[in-house]
Steps between C-alpha positions, in 0.01 A plus 500: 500500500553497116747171610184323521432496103737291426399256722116550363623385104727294630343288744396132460214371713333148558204387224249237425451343191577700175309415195606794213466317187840428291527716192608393166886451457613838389659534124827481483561384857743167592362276758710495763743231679249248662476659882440167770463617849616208751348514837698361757505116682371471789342262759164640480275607257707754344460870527154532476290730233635788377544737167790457345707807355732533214734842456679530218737817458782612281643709804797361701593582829219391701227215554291494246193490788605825624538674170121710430577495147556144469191280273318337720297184429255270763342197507286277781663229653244288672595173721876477424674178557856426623747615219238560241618642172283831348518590164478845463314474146551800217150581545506638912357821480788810619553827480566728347540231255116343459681127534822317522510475153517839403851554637791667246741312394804568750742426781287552843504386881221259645377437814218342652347526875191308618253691738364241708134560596316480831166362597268715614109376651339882567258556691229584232551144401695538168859300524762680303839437365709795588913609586516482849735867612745452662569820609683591209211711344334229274855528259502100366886587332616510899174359689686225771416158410492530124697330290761686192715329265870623452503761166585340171634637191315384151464602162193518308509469116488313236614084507526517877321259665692395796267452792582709792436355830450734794536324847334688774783420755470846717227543781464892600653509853255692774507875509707687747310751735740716579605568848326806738703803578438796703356621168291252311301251673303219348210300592242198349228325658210265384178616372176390677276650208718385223582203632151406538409621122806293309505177714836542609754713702512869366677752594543923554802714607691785509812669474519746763731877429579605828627872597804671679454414866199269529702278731586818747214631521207226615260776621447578188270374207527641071231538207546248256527459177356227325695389202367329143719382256540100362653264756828590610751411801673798477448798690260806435619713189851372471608565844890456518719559798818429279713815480454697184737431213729749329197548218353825432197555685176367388272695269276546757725553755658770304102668501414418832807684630410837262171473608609506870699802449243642303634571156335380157538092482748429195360355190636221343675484177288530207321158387587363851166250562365619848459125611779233681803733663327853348136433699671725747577156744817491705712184567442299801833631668357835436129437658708346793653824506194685547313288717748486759524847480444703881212709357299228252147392640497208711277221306446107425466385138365182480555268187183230454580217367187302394588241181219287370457189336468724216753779493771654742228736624141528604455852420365484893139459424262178508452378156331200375783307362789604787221508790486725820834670443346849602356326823775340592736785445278716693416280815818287456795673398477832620367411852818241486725815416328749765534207775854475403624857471426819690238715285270780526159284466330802292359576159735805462807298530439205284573630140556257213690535181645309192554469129360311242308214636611668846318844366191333403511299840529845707215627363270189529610507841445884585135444316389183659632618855452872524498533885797244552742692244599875558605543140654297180755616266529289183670516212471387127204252648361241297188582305230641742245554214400256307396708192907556441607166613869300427545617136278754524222271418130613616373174687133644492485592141754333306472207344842352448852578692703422185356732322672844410382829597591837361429702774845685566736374746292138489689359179694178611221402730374208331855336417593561841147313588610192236839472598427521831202241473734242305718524789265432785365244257824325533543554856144306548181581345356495865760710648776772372627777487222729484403657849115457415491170593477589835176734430326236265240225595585163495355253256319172535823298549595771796792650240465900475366647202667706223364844476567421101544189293856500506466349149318757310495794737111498573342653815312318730222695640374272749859533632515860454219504732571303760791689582332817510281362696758399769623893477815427296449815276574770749381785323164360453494385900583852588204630265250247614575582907601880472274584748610229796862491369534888373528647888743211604753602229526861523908583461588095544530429104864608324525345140805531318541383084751472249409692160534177334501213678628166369151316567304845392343485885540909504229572301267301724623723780462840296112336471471462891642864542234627257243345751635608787541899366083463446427374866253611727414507876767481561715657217797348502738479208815292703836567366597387156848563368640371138850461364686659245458425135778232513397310824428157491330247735632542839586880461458691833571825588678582834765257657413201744587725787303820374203245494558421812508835625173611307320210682683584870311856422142383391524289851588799685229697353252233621627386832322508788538740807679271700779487220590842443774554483536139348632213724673337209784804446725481777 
């Protein structure tokens, strides 16, 4: 799962117009080479709007677009005509410089790609200017379609004033869905509801983990698990029928096997960070290894894969800005799955899980469907309380996100909050990085709304409210519909947190433990587990498999009559 942060800093995604205001040339900065982007010749109109990206690194050895520590810097391109020339001028706004012109003097690698926007007339009757996905998870650095220019070297520094043109003379080719196997299975389909909502073709789908035997035995139908995570073609939790190489076993694998033959797990080495290969996960070969195994629980694990307009994920709720994701997912996908594959059509085997945006989307799905889901297992979710929000920032109370608190464990918030802001700032003021947008209302011009300027950090409580309103703070849903909710839930919730998580999203979980330790009628505290001192974001305890296993057993526990012993273990 923890595979999935990179891909969260990392990842690029389609934006409106941007309009961070240029800061002062920085003292004792060069302005660079002059940078002039030339779109390509064409017959027509040319490309059509876009944003056009800069990235600038010092690091060899790969395209500057798919380096995450590269500079960045955007502007709007808006009716572009056959071969037109733009000027990249000093004062573009970037990061982490705060403009062009801010760049050290020195020897670096340029490139530029052009994200080409799509037209979009939605159905509340705003028209919007968005990326268009392509089923590449809203990434614009390999979105099909978009244009790249080839990397250039260029030095920055004093009396050099060459001018550096950049010719956008690569197109993206279309992504490759790779093929089915007896194992993974994929499928995509239009969207009525979302169709309807953007003005134009959406789409859902899935990648489909099947288990040991489905095709021999067609009596038979399996529990499923429903799987969160950002978009992704590949299979469920690294799945990899390649044989093993001549490595040591995985740090997981190594406990999973002491655990099976019952002796004390082994610890790592000292100052080992219980995160990436030490989160106790196992390689793909190795979770091949197990589910293929003669005595591992027959299941499905089902990947959504629901990109927006907006981000490579819908967090599989309706939402003002992204529109009836939830629905849709509910009504669309999953009877599209369950038409498709053999399943047992009860709450007790549909569990969900995820991590990250996945954990926060397996709990809003648990909560808003309590008799549809038998139980949801999420780890290191995204803030479900607003009073500890990204950064640790208090969205009721507080103020400003930029500014520092001294509570222990929240230094760093509020320059993870600016930084992070200048980012999404360059990305697209409308749009970015941050997974709010999603959550947020949408202004006048039909653009979501910031939770906080992304200029000076302050906190809009209008917006605050609004998505409170629409139950996007889980811990205060749960408080405000104990009663209906409370009896729904009993032994379905399983929470899992690092001890200090890279987006400081534990201690909003530590704050919905606390309420669910004080409930009442029913009392019911669900299960809360937290990493080691040195985990990070991502941390989880058990293996892929063990998880796996854990969830086979809650099932079994709650089956019905008819399915004991379960149908799904041959």
């Amino acid at each position: 799962m923890i595979r999935f942060l990179a891909a969260v800093l990392g990842c690029l995604f389609a934006f409106a117009p941007s309009a961070f205001p240029a800061a002062a040339p920085a003292a004792g900065r060069i302005a660079p080479a002059e940078f002039v982007v030339v779109l390509p010749a064409a017959a027509d109109a040319g490309p059509g709007p876009g944003r056009l990206f800069l990235f600038v690194t010092a690091e060899t050895g790969t395209e500057p677009r798919f380096q995450t520590k590269a500079s960045l810097f955007g502007l709007d391109v808006r009716g572009a005509n056959d071969g037109q020339r733009i000027v990249i001028p000093a004062t573009t706004p970037g990061y982490p410089e705060r403009q062009l012109g801010d760049l050290a003097p020195g020897d670096y690698l340029v490139q530029a790609v052009y994200n080409l926007l799509t037209e979009f007339p939605r159905a509340d009757g705003h028209t919007l200017w968005a990326h268009m996905d392509q089923w590449e998870g809203q990434n614009f650095t390999r979105s099909p379609g978009n244009l790249y220019s080839e990397p250039r070297r260029v030095r920055v520094g004093a009396g050099v004033t060459a001018r550096v043109e950049l010719p956008l003379t690569n197109t993206v080719p279309p992504i490759v869905v790779p093929a089915d196997t007896a194992w993974v299975q994929r499928f995509k389909f239009q969207s009525p509801l979302l169709s309807r909502f953007w003005g134009r073709p959406m789409y859902l789908g899935a990648t489909v983990l099947l288990p040991q035997g489905y095709a021999d035995h067609p009596q038979v139908r399996y529990p499923v698990v429903y799987l969160q995570n950002h978009f992704s073609l590949a299979p469920a939790f690294g799945f990899n029928p390649a044989p093993p190489t001549d490595a040591p076993p995985s740090w997981g694998r190594q406990r999973a096997e002491a655990a099976a033959k019952g002796q004390p797990r082994p610890e790592p080495p000292p100052g080992t960070p219980a995160t990436g290969a030490y989160a106790n996960v196992e390689t793909g070969s190795e979770f091949f290894a197990a589910w293929t195994a003669p005595d591992f629980p027959r299941m499905i694990i089902v990947t959504f894969q629901h990109p927006t307009p907006y981000f490579d994920d819908s967090y599989g709720v309706n939402s003002p800005n992204c529109g009836p994701y939830g629905d849709a997912i509910m009504t669309e996908l999953i009877p599209e799955f369950e038409r498709r594959y053999r399943t047992i059509r009860a709450e007790y085997a549909r569990v969900l899980t995820g991590s990250s945006t996945g954990g926060w989307g397996s709990l809003a799905l648990q909560l808003y469907h309590p008799e549809f889901f038998g139980g949801a297992w999420a780890f290191s979710p995204d803030p479900v309380d607003f009073r500890l929000y990204y950064g640790g920032v208090d969205l009721y109370r507080d103020e400003n996100a930029f500014r520092e608190k001294t509570t222990p464990g929240l230094e760093g918030g509020a320059l993870m909050n600016r930084r992070s802001s200048q980012r999404a700032a360059i990305l697209g003021t409308q749009e970015g990085r941050f997974e709010w947008w999603k959550h947020t209302p949408f202004g006048a011009d039909g653009y979501p709304l910031p939770v906080w300027d992304l200029q000076t950090g302050k906190i809009d409580r209008a917006v605050v409210e609004a998505m409170r309103a629409h139950n996007f703070d889980l811990r205060e849903f749960l408080a405000r519909t104990w009663p209906q909710l409370g009896p729904k839930l009993v032994g379905k919730l399983h929470v899992y947190a690092a001890a200090t998580d890279s987006f400081y999203s534990n201690f909003a979980v530590r704050l919905l433990d606390e309420f669910m330790q004080g409930t009442r009628n029913p009392h019911e505290p669900g299960f809360f587990q937290y990493g080691p001192p040195s985990s990070r974001h991502g941390w989880q305890p058990v293996t892929h498999a063990e998880l796996l296993q854990a969830m086979a057993r809650h099932m079994e526990q709650r089956a019905d009559a008819g399915d004991r012993p379960p149908a799904w273990r041959y």
